[in-house]
N, C-alpha and C positions, 0 to 999 in steps of 0.2 A: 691595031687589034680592035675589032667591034665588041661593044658589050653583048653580045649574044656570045661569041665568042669565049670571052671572060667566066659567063655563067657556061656555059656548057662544059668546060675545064676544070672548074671549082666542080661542079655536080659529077662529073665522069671521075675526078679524086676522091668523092664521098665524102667531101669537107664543106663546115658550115663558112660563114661569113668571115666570122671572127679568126679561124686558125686559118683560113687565107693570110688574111690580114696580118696574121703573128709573121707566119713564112714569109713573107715579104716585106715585112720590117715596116708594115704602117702605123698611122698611130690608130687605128681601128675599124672595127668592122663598115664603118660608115662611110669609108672609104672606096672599101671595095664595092657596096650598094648604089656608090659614087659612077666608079666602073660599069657596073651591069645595068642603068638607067640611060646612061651614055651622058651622066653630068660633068665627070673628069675622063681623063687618058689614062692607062696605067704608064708610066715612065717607060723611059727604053727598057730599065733591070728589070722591070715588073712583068713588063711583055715578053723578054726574053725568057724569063724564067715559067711565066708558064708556057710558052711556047716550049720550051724544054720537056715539061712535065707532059705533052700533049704528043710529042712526039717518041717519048719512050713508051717500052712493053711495058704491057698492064704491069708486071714483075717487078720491072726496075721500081718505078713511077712508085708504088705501093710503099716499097723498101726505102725511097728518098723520102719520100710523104711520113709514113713512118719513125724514121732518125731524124729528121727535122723538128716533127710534135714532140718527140721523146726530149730532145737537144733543147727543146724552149721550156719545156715544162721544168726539166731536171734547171734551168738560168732561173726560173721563177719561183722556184723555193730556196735557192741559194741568197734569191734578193729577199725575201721573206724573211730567214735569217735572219740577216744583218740589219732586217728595217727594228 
């Protein structure tokens, strides 16, 4: 996967850096800046998974992107919680 690639994927989801970064379980957005410079590779899961995202209806894609952000944010107050 090229880093044009990468950024064109992220931008066609209307997602910043950072909640890339979450969906894909990095440890941050500098990762994925890593990505779209062409300093790193994203991993096979990385590239699969936005290949995934790339290749669904606007519809689906929206709706996974959607209960994804919803699914981490709701994990990050539950770790807030307990901190």
């Amino acid at each position: 996967m090229t880093p044009s690639e990468v950024k064109r994927i992220r931008e066609k989801l209307g997602m910043n850096q950072a909640d890339l970064a979450d969906i894909l379980g990095l440890a941050g957005r500098i990762t994925v800046t890593h990505y779209e410079t062409g300093h790193r590779k994203p991993s096979l899961l990385s590239a699969a998974i936005l290949r995934l995202f790339d290749e669904l209806p606007e519809k689906r894609y929206r709706e996974l992107r959607d209960a994804l952000l919803t699914a981490l944010s709701a994990e990050r107050k539950l770790k807030r919680k307990k901190s």
